[in-house]
N, C-alpha and C positions, 0 to 999 in steps of 0.2 A: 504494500500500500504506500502509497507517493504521497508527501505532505501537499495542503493546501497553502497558502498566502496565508491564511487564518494560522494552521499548524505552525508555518514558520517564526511567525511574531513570538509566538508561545513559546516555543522552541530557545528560540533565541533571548527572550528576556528571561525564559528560566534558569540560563547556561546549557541546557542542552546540548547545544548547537553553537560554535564558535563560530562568527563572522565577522572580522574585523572591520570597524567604521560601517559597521549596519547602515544603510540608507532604504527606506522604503519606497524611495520613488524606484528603487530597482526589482522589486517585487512585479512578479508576475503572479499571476494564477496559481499557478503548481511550479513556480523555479525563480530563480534569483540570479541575478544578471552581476557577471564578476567581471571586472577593468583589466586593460592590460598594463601589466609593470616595465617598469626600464630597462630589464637587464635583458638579453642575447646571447646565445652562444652561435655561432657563421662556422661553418667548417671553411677548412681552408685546404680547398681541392688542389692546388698545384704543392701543396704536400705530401698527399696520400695518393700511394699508387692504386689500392685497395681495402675494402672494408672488410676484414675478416670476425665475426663476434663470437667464434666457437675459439679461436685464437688469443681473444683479446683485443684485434687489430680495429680500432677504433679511429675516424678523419682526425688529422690533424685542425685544432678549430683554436677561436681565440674569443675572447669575452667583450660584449659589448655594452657599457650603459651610458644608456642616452637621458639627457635632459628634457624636463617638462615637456620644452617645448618644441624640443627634434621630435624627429618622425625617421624610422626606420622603412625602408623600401625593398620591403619581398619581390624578388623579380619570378618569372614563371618556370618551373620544373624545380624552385630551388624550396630547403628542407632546412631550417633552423629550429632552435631551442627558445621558448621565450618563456617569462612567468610571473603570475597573474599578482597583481599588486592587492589582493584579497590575501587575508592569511585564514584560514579556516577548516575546521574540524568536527567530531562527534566522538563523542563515545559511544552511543547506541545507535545512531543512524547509519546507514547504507549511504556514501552520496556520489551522485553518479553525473559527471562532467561532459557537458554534450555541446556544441558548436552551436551560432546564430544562427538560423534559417537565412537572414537577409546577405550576412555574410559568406554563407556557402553557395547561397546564388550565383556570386562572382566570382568562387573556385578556390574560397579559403578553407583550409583545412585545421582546426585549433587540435587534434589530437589524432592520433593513426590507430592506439591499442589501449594508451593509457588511461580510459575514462572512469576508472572507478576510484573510490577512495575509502578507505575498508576504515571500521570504527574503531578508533585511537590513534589515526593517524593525523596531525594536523599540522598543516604545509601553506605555503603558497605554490601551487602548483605550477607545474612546470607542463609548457605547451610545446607540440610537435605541431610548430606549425607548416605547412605546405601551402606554395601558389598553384594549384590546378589552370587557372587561366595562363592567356598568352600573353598579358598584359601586366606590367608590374602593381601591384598594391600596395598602398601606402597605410602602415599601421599607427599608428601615434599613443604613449603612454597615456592612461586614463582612458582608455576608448572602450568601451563597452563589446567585450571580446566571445564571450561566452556564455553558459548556463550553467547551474549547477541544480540536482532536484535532488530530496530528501526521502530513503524511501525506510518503513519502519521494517524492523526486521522481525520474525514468526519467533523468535526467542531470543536471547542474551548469546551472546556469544560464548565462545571457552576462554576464549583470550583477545587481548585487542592486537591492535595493529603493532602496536609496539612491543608487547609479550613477544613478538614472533621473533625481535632480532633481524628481521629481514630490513636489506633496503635505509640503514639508519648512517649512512657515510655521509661527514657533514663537509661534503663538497656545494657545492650549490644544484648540481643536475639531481633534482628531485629533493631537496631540500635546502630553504631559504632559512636566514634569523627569524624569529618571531619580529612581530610591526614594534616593541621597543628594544632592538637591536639594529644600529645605524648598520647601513650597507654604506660603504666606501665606494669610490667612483675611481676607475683603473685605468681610465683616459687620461688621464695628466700626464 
């Protein structure tokens, strides 16, 4: 069962549900509309001859955070890392990350595999994004990126996302500081 707008309030003013800088004008129906954040990760193709990931052998890439007011330019067939300026979580909830309809019209891709977020984990999420069009797209920090829906689960789990050990390396690909931990800017 998928939370309603009504559920999510509740949710979220009981602690339930972590959402950083809650706004309700982002409320939908059934899901909650998350921004996009500064940071980038660009692979850097005339490094890598090959992707091997049973190997290891992972693109050469480099890190990018852009200011307020840049704007990053996804050109078409190309595949970065970006992540959501939202930091948010559950313990009891299921919450399941899905792409804008109005943005996939144009051939944007915010995630390939990664759309779920198991309860105990709380992240700012990190986006696979992909340009499907022929056309480059311009993304801009702040921009209303994504979805996120809440869905309740049939029992309590055995353990949370963080019991499991899985997944907990405090690099930035898939996990950011919490929103009162300053990110430093690597452009200087």
């Amino acid at each position: 069962m998928y939370l309603s707008d009504q559920d999510i309030i509740k949710a979220v003013t009981s602690g339930d549900i972590t959402l950083s800088d809650f706004d309700e004008r982002r409320l939908q129906p059934a899901s909650y509309d998350i921004l996009l954040g500064n940071k980038f990760i660009v692979p850097e193709p005339y490094f890598t001859q090959v992707i091997d990931p049973v190997n290891n052998i992972f693109p050469a890439s480099r890190e990018l955070i852009l200011e307020n007011h840049e704007c990053f330019i996804l050109h078409p067939g190309v595949s970065v890392l970006g992540t959501s300026l939202d930091y948010f979580g559950s313990e009891i909830y299921l919450i399941h990350l899905s792409g804008k309809s109005s943005l996939a019209r144009i051939g944007l891709i915010v995630h390939n595999t990664a759309g779920l977020i198991n309860p105990g984990h709380f992240l700012n999420i990190t986006f696979e994004l992909c340009n499907l069009n022929t056309i480059p797209i311009i993304l801009r920090p702040h921009m209303a990126i994504a979805q996120i829906t809440f869905s309740q689960l049939s029992s309590p789990t055995r353990r949370t996302y963080e019991q499991t050990g899985r997944y907990h390396q405090k690099n930035w690909v898939g996990y950011i500081p919490p929103p009162d931990q300053e990110i430093k800017n690597t452009n200087q």
